[in-house]
C-alpha positions in Angstrom: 3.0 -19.4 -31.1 4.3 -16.8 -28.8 1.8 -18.1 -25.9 4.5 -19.8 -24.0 5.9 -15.6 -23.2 2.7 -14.4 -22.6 2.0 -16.6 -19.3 2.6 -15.4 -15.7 3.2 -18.6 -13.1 4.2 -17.2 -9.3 7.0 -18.1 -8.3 8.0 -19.9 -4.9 8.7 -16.4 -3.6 4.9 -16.1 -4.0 6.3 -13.3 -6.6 4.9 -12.6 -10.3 7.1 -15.0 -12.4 6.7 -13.6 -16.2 7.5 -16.4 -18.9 8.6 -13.2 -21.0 11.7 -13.1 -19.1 13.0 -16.4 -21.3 12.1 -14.3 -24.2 15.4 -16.0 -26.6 16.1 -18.8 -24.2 15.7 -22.4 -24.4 13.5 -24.0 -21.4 13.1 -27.3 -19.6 10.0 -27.4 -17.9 9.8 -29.9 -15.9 6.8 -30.7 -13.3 9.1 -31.7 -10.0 8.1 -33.5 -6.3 10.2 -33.5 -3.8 9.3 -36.9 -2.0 9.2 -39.4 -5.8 11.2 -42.2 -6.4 12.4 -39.7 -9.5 13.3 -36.3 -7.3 16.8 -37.7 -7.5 16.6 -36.2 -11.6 17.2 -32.7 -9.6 20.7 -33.4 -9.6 20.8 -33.7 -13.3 18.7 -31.1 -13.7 20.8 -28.9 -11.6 24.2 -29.8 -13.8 22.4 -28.8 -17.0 21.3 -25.5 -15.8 24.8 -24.8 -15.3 26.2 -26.1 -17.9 24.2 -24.2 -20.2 22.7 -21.4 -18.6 25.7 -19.2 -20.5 24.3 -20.3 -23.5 20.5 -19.5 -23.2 19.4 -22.3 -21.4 17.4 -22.4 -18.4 15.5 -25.1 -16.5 12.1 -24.0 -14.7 10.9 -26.5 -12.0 6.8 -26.3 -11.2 5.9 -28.2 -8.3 2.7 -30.5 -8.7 1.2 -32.5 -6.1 -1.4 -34.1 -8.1 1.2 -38.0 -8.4 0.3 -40.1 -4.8 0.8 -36.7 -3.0 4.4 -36.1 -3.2 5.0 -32.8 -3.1 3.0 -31.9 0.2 5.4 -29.5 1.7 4.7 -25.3 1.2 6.5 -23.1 -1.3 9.4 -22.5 1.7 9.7 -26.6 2.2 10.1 -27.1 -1.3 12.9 -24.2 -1.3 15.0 -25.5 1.4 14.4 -29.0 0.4 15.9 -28.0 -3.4 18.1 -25.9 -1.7 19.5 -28.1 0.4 19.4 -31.3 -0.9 20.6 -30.6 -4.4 21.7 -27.0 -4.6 19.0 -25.9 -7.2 19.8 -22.3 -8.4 17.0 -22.7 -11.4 14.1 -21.1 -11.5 11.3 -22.6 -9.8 7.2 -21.8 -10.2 4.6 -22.1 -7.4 3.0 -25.4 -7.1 0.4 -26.0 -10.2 -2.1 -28.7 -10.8 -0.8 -29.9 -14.7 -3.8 -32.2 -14.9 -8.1 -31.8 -15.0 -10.3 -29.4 -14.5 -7.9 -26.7 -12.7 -5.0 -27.7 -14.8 -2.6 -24.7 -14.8 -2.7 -22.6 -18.1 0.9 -23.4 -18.9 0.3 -27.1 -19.3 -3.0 -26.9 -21.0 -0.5 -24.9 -23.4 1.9 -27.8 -23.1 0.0 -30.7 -23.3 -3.8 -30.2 -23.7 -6.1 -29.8 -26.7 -4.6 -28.8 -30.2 -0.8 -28.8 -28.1 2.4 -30.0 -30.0 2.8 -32.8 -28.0 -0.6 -33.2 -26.3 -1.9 -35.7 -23.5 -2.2 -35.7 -19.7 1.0 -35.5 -17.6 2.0 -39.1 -16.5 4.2 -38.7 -13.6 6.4 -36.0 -11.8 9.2 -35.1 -14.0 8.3 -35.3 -17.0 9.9 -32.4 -19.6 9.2 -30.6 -22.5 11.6 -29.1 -24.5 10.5 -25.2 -25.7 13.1 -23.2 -27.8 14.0 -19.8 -28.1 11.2 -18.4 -29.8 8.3 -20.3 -27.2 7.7 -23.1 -29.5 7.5 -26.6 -27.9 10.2 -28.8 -29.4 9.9 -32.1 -27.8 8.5 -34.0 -24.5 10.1 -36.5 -22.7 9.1 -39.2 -20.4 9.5 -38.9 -16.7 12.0 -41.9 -16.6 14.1 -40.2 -19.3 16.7 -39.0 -17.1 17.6 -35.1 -17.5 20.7 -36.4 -18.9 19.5 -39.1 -21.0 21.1 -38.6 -24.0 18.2 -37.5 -26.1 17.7 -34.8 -24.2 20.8 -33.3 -24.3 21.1 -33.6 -27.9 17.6 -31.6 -27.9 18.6 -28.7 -26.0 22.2 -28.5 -28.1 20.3 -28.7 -31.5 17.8 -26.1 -29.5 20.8 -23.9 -28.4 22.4 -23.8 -32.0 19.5 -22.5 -33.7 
């Protein structure tokens, strides 16, 4: 299941951002707001990226507005805000509906019909786990904190294979 490679999200930069380019990577994707009672997860977030971005790890942050409006700012308002507030130097997509009708194609890959770990998106932050090779390897809960854990012993067991 290759699809995960094959998308194209935009970036913030309002830029083509190929999922190709974590061809051999492990990803967190993680659907992030910048005004939730969770954004504080960034800093966690942030510390994994560069703890294991030597290894083949990366973290890709997509914006969603879609949870009690709290990511309202534009693309540059979300930058400066990561930027700024927790010194984010992942990767982060334009901002994406991951729920109904004009639900982005990335998270109908993630979590819609026939997906590994399928069901709507319940909150901002929530994860999912996809190794090396674009296959989905886990999901975890927006309260599961970046790291919980659970979620580091994912992305290790990820990394190894």
């Amino acid at each position: 299941m290759g699809a995960f490679h094959e998308l194209t999200l935009q970036s913030l930069g309002d830029k083509p951002l190929p999922l190709e380019t974590f061809k051999g990577q492990v990803v967190l994707v993680v659907n992030v707001a910048s005004k939730c009672g969770l954004t504080p997860q960034y800093a966690a977030l942030e510390t994994l990226y560069q703890k294991y971005h030597g290894q083949g790890f990366s973290v890709l942050g997509v914006p969603c507005n879609q949870f009690a409006g709290q990511e309202p700012g534009s693309a540059q308002d979300i930058q400066s805000f990561c930027s700024v507030n927790y010194g984010v130097s992942f990767p982060l997509a334009a901002k994406v509906d991951v729920n109904g009708p004009g639900r982005a194609p990335l998270y109908s890959l993630l979590a819609g019909e026939g997906a590994e770990f399928p069901g709507d998106i319940t909150w901002n932050f929530e994860k999912f786990l996809v190794g090396r090779d674009g296959q989905v390897l886990a999901r975890f809960s927006p309260r599961t904190a970046p790291d919980d854990p659970a979620v580091v012993a994912a992305i290790e067991t990820a990394l190894a294979q």
